[in-house]
C-alpha positions in Angstrom: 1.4 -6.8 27.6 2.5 -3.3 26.5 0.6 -0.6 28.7 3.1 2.5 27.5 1.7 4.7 24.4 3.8 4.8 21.0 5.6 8.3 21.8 7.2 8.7 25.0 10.6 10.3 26.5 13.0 7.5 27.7 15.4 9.1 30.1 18.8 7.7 30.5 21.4 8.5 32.8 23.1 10.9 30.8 20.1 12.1 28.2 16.5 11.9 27.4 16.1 9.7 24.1 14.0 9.4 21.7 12.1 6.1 21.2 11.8 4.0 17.5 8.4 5.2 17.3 8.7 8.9 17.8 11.9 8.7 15.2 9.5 7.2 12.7 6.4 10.2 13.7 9.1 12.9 13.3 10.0 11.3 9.9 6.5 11.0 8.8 5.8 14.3 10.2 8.6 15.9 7.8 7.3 13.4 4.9 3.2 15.6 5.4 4.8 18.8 6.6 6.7 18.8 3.3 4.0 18.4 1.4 2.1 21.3 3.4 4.5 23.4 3.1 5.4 23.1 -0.6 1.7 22.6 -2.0 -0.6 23.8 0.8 -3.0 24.2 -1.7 -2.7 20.5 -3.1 -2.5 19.3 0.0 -5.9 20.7 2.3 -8.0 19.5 -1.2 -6.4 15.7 -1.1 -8.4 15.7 1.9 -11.7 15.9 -0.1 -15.0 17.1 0.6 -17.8 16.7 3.0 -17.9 12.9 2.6 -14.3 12.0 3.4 -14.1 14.5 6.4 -17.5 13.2 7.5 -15.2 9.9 7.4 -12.6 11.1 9.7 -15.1 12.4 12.0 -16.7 9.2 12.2 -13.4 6.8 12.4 -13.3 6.9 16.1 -16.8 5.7 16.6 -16.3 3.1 13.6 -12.8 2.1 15.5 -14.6 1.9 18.7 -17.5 -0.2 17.3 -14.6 -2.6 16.0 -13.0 -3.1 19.2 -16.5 -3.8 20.3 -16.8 -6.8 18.0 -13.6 -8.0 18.4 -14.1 -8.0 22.4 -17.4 -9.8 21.8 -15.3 -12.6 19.7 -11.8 -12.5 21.8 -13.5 -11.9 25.5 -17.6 -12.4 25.5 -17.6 -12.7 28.9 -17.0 -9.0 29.7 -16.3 -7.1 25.9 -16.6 -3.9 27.4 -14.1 -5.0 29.8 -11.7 -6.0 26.5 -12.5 -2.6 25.3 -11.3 -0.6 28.4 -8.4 -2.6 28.5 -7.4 -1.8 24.7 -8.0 1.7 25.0 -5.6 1.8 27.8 -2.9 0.2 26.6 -3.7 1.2 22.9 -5.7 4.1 22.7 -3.5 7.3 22.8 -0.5 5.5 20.6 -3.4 3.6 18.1 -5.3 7.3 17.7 -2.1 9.1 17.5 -0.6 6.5 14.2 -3.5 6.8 12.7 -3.9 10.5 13.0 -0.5 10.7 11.6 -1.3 8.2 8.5 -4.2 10.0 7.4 -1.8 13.1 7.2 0.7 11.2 5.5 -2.0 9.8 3.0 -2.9 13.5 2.1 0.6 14.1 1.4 1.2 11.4 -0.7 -1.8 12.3 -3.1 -0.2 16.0 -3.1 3.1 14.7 -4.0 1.6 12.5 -6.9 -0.1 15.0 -8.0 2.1 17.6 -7.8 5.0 15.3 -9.6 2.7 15.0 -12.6 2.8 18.8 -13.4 6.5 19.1 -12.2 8.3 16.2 -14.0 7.0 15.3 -17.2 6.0 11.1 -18.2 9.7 10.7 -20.2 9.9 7.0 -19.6 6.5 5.4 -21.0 8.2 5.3 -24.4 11.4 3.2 -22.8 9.2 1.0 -20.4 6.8 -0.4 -22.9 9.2 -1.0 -25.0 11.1 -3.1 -22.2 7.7 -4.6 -21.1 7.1 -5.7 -24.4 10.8 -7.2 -24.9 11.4 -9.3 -22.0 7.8 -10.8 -22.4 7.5 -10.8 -25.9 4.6 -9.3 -26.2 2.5 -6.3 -24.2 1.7 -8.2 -21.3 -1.7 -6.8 -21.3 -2.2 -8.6 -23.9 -1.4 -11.9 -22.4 -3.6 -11.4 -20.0 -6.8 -10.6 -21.8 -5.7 -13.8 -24.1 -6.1 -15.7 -21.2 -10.0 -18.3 -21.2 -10.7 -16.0 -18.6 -14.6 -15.9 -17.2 -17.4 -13.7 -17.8 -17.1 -12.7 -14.0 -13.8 -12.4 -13.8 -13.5 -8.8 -15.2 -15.9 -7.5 -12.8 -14.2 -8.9 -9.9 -11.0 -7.7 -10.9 -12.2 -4.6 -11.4 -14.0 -4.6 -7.7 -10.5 -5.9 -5.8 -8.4 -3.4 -7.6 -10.6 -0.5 -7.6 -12.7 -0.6 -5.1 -11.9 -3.2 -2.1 -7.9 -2.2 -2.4 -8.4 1.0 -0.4 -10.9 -0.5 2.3 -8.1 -3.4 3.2 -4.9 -1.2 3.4 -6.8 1.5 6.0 -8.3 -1.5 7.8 -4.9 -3.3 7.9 -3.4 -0.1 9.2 -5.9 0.5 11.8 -5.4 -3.2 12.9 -1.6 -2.6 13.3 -2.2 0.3 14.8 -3.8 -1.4 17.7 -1.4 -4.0 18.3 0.0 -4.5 21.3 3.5 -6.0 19.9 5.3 -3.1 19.3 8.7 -4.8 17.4 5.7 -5.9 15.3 3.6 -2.9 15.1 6.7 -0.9 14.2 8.3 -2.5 11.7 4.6 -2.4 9.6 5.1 1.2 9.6 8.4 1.9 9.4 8.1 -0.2 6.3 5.1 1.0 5.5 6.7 4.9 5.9 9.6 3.5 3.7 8.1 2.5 1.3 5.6 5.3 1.2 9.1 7.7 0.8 11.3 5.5 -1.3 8.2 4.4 -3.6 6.1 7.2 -3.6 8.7 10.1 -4.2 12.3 8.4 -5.0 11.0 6.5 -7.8 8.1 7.9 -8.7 10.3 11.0 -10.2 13.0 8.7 -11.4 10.8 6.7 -13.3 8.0 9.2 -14.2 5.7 7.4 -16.1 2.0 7.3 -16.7 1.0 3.7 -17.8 -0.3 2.1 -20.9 -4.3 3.3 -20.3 -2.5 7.2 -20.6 -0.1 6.6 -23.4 -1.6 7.8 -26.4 -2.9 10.6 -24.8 0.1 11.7 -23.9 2.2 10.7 -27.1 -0.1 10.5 -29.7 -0.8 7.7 -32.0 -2.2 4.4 -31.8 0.7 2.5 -29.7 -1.8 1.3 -26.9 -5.4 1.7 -28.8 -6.0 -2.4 -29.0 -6.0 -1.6 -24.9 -8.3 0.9 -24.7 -11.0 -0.8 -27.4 -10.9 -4.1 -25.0 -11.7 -1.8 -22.1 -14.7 -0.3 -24.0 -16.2 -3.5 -24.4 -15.5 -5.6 -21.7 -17.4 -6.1 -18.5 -16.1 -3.4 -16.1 -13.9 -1.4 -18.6 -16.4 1.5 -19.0 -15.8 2.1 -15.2 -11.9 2.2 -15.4 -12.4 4.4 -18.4 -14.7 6.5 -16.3 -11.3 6.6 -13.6 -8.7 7.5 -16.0 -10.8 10.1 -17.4 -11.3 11.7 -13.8 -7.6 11.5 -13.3 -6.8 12.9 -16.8 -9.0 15.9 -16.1 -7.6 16.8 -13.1 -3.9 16.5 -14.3 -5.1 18.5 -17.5 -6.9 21.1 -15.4 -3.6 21.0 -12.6 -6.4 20.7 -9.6 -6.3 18.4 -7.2 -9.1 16.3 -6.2 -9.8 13.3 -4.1 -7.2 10.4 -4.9 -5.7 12.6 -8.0 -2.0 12.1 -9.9 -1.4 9.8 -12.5 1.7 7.8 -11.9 2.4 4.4 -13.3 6.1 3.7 -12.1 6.4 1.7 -9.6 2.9 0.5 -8.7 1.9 1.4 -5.3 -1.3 -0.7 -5.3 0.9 -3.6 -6.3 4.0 -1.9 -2.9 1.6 -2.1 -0.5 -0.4 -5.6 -0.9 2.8 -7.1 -1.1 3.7 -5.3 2.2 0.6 -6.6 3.9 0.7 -10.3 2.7 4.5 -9.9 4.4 2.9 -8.1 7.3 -0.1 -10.7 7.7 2.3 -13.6 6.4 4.8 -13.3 9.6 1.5 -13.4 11.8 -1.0 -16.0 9.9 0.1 -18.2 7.9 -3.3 -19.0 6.3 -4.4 -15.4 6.6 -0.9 -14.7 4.9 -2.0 -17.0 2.6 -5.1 -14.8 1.1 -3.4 -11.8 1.4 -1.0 -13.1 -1.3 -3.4 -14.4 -3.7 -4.9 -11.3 -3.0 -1.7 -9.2 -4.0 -1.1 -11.8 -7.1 -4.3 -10.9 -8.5 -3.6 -7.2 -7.9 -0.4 -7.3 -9.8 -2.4 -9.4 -12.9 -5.1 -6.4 -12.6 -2.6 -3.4 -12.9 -1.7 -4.7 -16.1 -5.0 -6.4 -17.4 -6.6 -3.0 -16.6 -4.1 -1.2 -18.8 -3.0 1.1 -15.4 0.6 -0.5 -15.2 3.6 -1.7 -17.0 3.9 -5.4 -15.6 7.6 -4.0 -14.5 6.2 -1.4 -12.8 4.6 -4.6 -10.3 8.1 -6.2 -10.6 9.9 -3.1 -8.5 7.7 -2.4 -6.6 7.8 -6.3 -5.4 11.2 -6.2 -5.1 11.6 -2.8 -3.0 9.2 -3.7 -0.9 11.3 -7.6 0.0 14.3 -5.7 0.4 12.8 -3.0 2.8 10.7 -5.5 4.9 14.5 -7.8 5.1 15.9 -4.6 6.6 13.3 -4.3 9.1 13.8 -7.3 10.5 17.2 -6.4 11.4 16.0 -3.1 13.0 13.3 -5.2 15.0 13.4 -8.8 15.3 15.8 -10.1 17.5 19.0 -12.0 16.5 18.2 -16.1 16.6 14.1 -15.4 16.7 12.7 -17.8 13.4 9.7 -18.2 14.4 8.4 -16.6 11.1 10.6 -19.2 9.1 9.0 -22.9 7.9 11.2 -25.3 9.4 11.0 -28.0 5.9 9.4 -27.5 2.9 9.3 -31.6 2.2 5.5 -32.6 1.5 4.2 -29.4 0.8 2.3 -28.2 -1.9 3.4 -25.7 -4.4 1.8 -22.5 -3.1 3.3 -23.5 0.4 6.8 -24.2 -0.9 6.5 -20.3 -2.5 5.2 -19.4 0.8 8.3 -20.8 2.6 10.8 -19.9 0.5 9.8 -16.1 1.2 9.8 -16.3 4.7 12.7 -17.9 4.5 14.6 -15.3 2.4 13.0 -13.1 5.6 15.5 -14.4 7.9 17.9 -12.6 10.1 21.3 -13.4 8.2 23.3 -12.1 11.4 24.7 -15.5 13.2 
């Protein structure tokens, strides 16, 4: 078991080196100090108001009450005992990631935000037009043709708006803690990746605001079929209620809590992808949820109106070819233990399954 925190020296005989993990805090520190620097004012309201710092406050008591649980479930004959131990070998290198990811989640509202007023949305107008041509048809409109449920809207509208958030910072938290660190840091040097290649690199190249913005923006009627099925299906009024907040506050250039309107690529779509990967290579039926999970997220960004359906589709495929490179950078040469050794008699969601974990392996001989 690990017993040595995320950031420490390792001398050599010639130098003192920096570890993988304090390479990835200085990067992430550059990634939020950036955004400080440039937008200090964007950045110090991302954080919110009383409620959300009330939040921070509390996450070390809410962190310490889940080790407290999980010590009951993994060692109920002494918990407290399982709790010492963690905080031992996790506690200064857990506290410090996640110190660092709540900085790096402030920046990338500020940079989101900030991009809005600083590049303007040129390609909605060239990515609905390819959305509708290699689908033939607004893909939002296949989906709310679809037999779908009465329920099914409002559950939708609970996984993507409401429950996404809860999972990600609870996932992170959990990796934080791990005691694997070639696992533990290949999350979040993905995760930091992705975060920086995602959230800034394509965000400008692709600057876009999504179908539930575009005839704001642009005028006319191009997306109004959209907007009238929100306003009268089950949840819709409530994502209206959303885009209006966003709107204003790109409108009004303030920043507020979870502010910037971005629809290329889709970061709710980048980082349940991540985490089925992430939870794939560790469970394979817990792997198993998380992509249902992230299928249904990618059919919401566009059912909702928030997304392109290509904006899903790169984000997908950044997010495969940055968690491939990881595992060069952290799984050793030969090691398949994340890889299904025959797909013959499986069903069809395991054969998917396979084949990505599969495509995961080290290509090195």
């Amino acid at each position: 078991m690990e017993t040595t925190p995320d950031i420490v020296l390792e001398p050599t005989a010639w130098r003192t080196r920096l570890t993988p993990s304090v390479g990835l805090v200085v990067v992430a520190a550059v990634y939020a100090g950036t955004a400080a620097v440039l937008f200090p004012t964007s950045f110090a309201a991302s954080f919110g108001g009383i409620r959300l710092l009330m939040f921070y406050l509390l996450l070390p008591i809410l962190m310490l009450l889940g080790l407290a649980f999980a010590g009951i479930i993994q060692q109920p004959g002494s918990p407290l005992g399982y709790v010492r131990a963690k905080i031992r070998s996790r506690g200064i290198g857990a506290m410090t990631t996640i110190g660092v990811f709540t900085l790096c989640l402030g920046a990338f509202t500020t940079y989101k935000h900030e991009f809005s007023s600083l590049v303007s949305f040129f390609a909605d107008p060239l990515f609905a037009r390819l959305d509708a041509t290699i689908h033939f048809g607004d893909p939002w409109r296949w989906t709310r043709a679809l037999p779908l449920p009465g329920f099914f809207d409002r559950m939708l509208y609970f996984l993507y708006s409401q429950l996404w958030l809860a999972l990600v910072a609870g996932i992170i938290v959990f990796a934080a803690w791990m005691e694997d660190a070639a696992t533990r840091l290949r999350y979040f040097t993905a995760l930091l990746s992705t975060a920086i290649l995602l959230g800034v690199v394509a965000r400008l190249a692709g600057s876009s605001a999504g179908p539930i913005f575009y005839d704001r923006l642009f005028g006319g009627d191009r997306f109004a079929d959209l907007m009238s099925a929100l306003k009268t299906s089950d949840s819709g009024p409530e994502t209206l209620q959303i885009a209006d907040y966003l709107y204003a506050s790109y409108a009004s250039n303030e920043t507020v809590v979870g502010s910037g309107i971005s629809a290329m690529p889709s970061f709710h779509v980048a980082m349940v992808t991540l985490n089925a990967l992430f939870l794939w290579s560790l469970n394979r039926r817990v792997g198993s949820i998380a992509w249902l999970y992230a299928g249904l997220i990618l059919f919401g960004s566009v059912y909702a109106g928030w997304h392109y359906a290509i904006d899903g589709y790169v984000s997908i495929a950044t997010v495969l070819m940055i968690w491939r490179w990881t595992r060069r950078r952290y799984v050793a040469p030969g090691d398949h233990r994340n890889d299904t050794a025959t797909i013959a008699s499986k069903p069809a969601l395991d054969v998917a399954w396979t084949l990505v974990a599969w495509w995961q392996r080290d290509p090195r001989p």
